[in-house]
C-alpha positions, 0 to 999 in steps of 0.5 A: 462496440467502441470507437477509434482515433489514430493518424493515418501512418498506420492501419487499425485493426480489430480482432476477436479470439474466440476458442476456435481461432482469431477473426481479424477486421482492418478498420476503415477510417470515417471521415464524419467521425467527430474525432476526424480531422486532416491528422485524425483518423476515426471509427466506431465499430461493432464486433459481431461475436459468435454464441459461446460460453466462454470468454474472448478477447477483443485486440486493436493493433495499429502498426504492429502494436497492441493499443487495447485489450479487453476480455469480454464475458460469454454471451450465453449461459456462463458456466460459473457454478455456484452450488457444489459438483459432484466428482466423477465416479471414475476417479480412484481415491488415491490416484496421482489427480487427487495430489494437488495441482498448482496452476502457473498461467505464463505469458511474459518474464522469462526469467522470473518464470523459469527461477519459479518453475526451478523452485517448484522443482525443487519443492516437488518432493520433500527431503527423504521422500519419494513420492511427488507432493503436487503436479504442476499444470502449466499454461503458456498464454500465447506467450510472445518469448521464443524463450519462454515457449521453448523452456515451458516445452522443455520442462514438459518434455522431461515430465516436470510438467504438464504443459497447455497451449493458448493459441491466443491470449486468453488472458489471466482469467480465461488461462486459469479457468481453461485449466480448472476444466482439465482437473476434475478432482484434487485441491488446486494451487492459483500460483503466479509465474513471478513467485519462489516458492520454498520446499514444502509449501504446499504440504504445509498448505495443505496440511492448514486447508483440511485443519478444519472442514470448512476451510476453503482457501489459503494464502501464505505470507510473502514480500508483496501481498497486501496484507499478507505482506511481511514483514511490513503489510500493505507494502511492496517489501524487498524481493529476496534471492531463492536462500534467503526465502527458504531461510525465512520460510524455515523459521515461519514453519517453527515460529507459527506452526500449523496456524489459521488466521481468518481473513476477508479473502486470499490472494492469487499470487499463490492461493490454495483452494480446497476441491469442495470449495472449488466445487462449490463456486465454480471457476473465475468469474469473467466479468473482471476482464483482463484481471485483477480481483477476480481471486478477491470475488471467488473467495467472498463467493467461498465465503458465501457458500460457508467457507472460511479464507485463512492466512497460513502464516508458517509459509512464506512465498517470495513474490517480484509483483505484475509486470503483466498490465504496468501502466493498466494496472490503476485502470483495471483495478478501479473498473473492477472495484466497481463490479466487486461493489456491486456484488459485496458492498461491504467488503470495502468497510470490511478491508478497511476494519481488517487493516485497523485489527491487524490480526495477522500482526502478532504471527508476523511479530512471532516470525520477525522476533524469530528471524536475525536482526541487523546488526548496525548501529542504530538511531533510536526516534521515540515519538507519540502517535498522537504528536505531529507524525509529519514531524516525526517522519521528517526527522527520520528522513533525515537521520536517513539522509545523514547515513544513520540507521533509524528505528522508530519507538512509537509510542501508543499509550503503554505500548511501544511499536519498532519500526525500522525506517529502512522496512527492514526488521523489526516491523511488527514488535510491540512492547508493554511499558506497564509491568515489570515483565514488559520493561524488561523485555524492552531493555532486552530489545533496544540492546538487540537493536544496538543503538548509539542514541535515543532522540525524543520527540514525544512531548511526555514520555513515561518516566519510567521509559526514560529511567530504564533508557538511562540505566541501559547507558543509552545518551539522550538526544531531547527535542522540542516539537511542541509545546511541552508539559512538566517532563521538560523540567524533570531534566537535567539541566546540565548534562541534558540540553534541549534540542531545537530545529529551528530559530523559532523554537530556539526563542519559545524555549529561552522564553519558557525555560531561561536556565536551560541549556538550548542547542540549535540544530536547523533541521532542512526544510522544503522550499515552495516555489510558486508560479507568479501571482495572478491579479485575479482570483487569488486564494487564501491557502490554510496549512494547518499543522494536523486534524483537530477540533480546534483547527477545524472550527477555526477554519470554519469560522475563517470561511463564514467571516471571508464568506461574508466580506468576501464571497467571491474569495476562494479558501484552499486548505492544504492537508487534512482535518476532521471533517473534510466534507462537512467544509467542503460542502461551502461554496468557498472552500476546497480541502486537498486531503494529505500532501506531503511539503515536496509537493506543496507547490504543486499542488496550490499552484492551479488555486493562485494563492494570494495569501497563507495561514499556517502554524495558527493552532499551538506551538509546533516546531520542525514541521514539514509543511508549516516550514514550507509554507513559511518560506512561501514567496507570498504574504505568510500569517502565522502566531508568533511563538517566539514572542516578538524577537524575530523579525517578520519578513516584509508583508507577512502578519506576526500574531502575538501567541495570547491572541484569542480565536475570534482576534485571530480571525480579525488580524486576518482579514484586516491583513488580507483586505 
């Protein structure tokens, strides 16, 4: 049952595909329906649905044009199992149905998908042999490509392929589950139509699924994964040409032979699944309509069962991403989160928990130290990741912008992580500062990176770090971004002048080391373009500088002060801190979460600032958001680092560095009253 508005251009229509064909309905518009009106046309209307226990698809067109698809589960006894099946006695051990069978459900993307089918040719025998590795089961989904219907029929043709015919869109699911029926017995490959897979993927897949008896999924590395992306997880990487994904795959087979890393679950793009586990869970679950983390519940239903989800690092599949929902896709995902979290309510925590440990990242450095790295010239950034990463990331952008070739040293204690800013390699390098081994490993890495320069950021790099920069010959570029300990005194004066990104911090470094040499280099900051001030309801916007104990009980003691003088008064803070709800739960106060200085303004423009206190918390210098928020077209407060030698714009409220809290809190609202 749902209901429909269109104009009255084009007719509606409602139709059902059941297995045994489409039912199809032309919509009469109701001229009492609430949405009706002289433009707009309206209904509510019931889909009677015939018994089955299969899924079906419900369409509504208009004009021609498919406006909403849903796949809606059986209404009688689903056939999902959950306990293991036996296997038909029939079968003889041994037989061509016990090779593995990879599973490619096609309905658009004729290109992408006949380059897959092309490397799963390629992939079907290995060098020397003769004997086929896997059979291939395809499953033309009602595809709307001529071209695509008539190469799918080709490649059957010529025996390459096993080919299924939808007469209707089944979707995803249902494409996949029409086609478990027709295999009985042998492991299975879930194989996305947009991969490239390389020769042997599915031996060495194989080879990992029955490494253990309990062991009941598989999904190799790729470009675009989730967290088996490589070489940066979580991301979207590059999609390389069919070469340079073989060449990638041949050194992850040497790099990280054989290797089982357990995972929450796998992923569909190219799953491998065991025949007991398949046995054992049944087909895709229909309650994830059209897709997207239906391969996420079979594998926490796998899971369930006592079956491991593994991450076969020694393959690599080149994957472009769904082209097939677009614009759905957020949609889709968001409802069915929401089933996944009724089913597993701790697989949430559990991601998350997984993204922390990383698990998958010392096979991904193995795999990244063993592939070429670029050879261009590079600019070495070495940053704390407990030192303003705004700040950080907004150097990077420029170095980037300015043609340079960027490599991020972050620095975690006595570890350094490589990051290349362009995600190209290195990634997933890490290197330890506190041996004599692990020092000489990083003079051996930062001369693979071919640097000109080293740029610092981090306030109090180790000494050591700094010796073995210089005994490599390498210049260094020394910035200050904060407010820095002892290490700025250690440098030479002479042959190493101090970097500053803006008149402010030009003026608190004079101030604190007056024998030393202070070059300016303004670094470009965003401007804030807001709407013209409203009269009433105006706000006071906080941009704090980063999380922290001291920024947050300021913020707070702000908020009770105002609340107090000021009840009406909202309060916006622009970013994060370290308790979000705890502020939010005042009636005066609303946090935005993380924002970026290129959509400040866009942001505080629905809140009508009146009013903005940044930089209030220690010096910061080079800092996106504060630099932003200074140039704003509104009253600015912010502490005064440069100690009075630069001029306040007209309005806005200097306050003197020595200020206490509580003083602080005073200057601002006498300022704002």
């Amino acid at each position: 049952m749902g209901w429909v508005a269109w104009t009255k251009a084009f007719p509606v229509e409602v139709s059902l595909a059941t297995e045994d064909g489409m039912l199809t309905s032309v919509l009469e518009p109701n001229p009492f329906h609430p949405l009706a009106s002289a433009d707009v046309q309206a209904t509510t209307f019931l889909v009677r649905r015939p018994p089955s226990n299969a899924a079906q698809i419900v369409t509504l067109t208009c004009g021609g044009d498919i406006i909403q698809v849903r796949r809606v589960a059986p209404n009688i006894a689903s056939t999902m199992s959950l306990r293991p099946a036996p296997r038909p006695s029939s079968t003889k051990v041994g037989s061509n149905t016990d090779l593995p069978t990879v599973i490619v459900p096609v309905y658009r993307d004729a290109q992408a998908t006949m380059e897959c089918f092309e490397s799963l040719d390629k992939a079907r025998r290995l060098q020397g042999s003769r004997k086929d590795a896997f059979q291939v089961l395809a499953i033309d989904d009602a595809s709307p490509e001529v071209e695509l219907r008539r190469h799918l029929s080709e490649l059957a043709a010529a025996g390459k392929i096993r080919l299924l015919v939808n007469a209707v869109n089944l979707g995803f699911i249902g494409a996949i589950n029409r086609c478990l029926k027709e295999i009985p017995t042998g492991d299975v490959v879930l194989l996305n139509s947009d991969t490239l897979v390389p020769p042997g993927f599915a031996d060495r897949l194989a080879y990992v699924a029955h490494s253990a008896p309990n062991i009941g999924t598989v999904t190799p590395l790729s470009n675009n994964g989730d967290v088996f992306s490589f070489p940066t997880p979580n991301e979207v990487n590059p999609m390389l040409d069919y070469e340079e994904i073989v060449a990638i795959d041949r050194i992850a087979s040497v790099a990280n032979a054989g290797g089982a890393i357990d995972v929450a679950s796998g992923i569909g793009f190219c799953l491998y699944i065991t025949r007991a586990c398949l046995d054992s869970v049944g087909e895709l679950s229909d309650n994830f309509e059209r897709g997207y983390l239906e391969d996420v519940d079979l594998c926490l239903r796998a899971r369930a069962n006592g079956f491991r989800n593994v991450c076969a690092p020694s393959v690599y599949v080149g994957h472009h991403g769904s082209k097939s929902f677009q614009e759905e896709k957020r949609g889709l995902v968001l409802r069915n989160l929401g089933i996944l979290d009724q089913r597993f309510p701790t697989y949430r925590e559990e991601c998350r928990a997984f993204e922390i440990a990383d698990p998958l990242r010392p096979a991904r450095a193995a795999l990244e130290c063993a592939l070429p790295w670029p050879t261009d010239p590079s600019v070495l950034v070495l940053a704390s990741d407990r030192t303003y990463p705004a700040v950080t990331d907004a150097r990077i952008c420029h170095l980037g912008l300015h043609g340079e070739h960027p490599i991020l040293l972050l620095r975690e204690h006595d570890v350094l992580h490589l990051r290349a800013a362009d995600g190209g390699l290195p990634q997933a390098t890490r290197l330890r500062l506190d041996t004599e081994t692990g020092l000489a490993e990083v003079g051996d890495i930062l001369a693979r990176l071919s640097p000109t320069r080293v740029e610092i950021l981090d306030p109090n790099p180790p000494p050591r770090l700094i010796e073995l920069i210089r005994n490599i010959n390498l210049p260094i570029d020394r910035w200050l971004i904060s407010e820095s300990m002892g290490e700025i005194a250690s440098l030479p004066s002479k042959t190493t002048p101090l970097l500053v990104p803006s008149k402010a911090a030009r003026a608190y470094a004079e101030a604190r080391w007056p024998s030393r040499k202070i070059v300016l280099h303004d670094w470009p900051t965003c401007s804030l373009a807001l709407p013209p001030i409203s009269a009433s309801h105006r706000s006071l916007v906080i941009v704090p500088s980063t999380p922290s104990p001291a920024s947050m009980r300021m913020i707070q003691t702000l908020a009770d002060r105002l609340r107090r003088c000021e009840p009406s008064l909202p309060i916006v803070v622009a970013g994060t801190t370290c308790g979000d709800d705890r502020l939010m739960s005042q009636p005066n106060l609303f946090v935005t979460g993380a924002v970026a200085a290129d959509e400040l303004g866009e942001v505080l423009a629905p809140h009508n600032p009146g009013w903005l206190l940044t930089n209030f918390e220690q010096p910061v210098f080079g800092h996106p958001l504060i630099e932003a928020a200074k140039q704003a077209t509104r009253p600015v407060a912010y502490r005064d680092w440069s100690g009075g030698s630069l001029t306040a714009r007209k309005g806005d409220l200097a306050i003197p560095a020595n200020v206490d809290a509580a003083g602080l809190v005073d200057r601002v609202v006498d300022w704002m009253s």
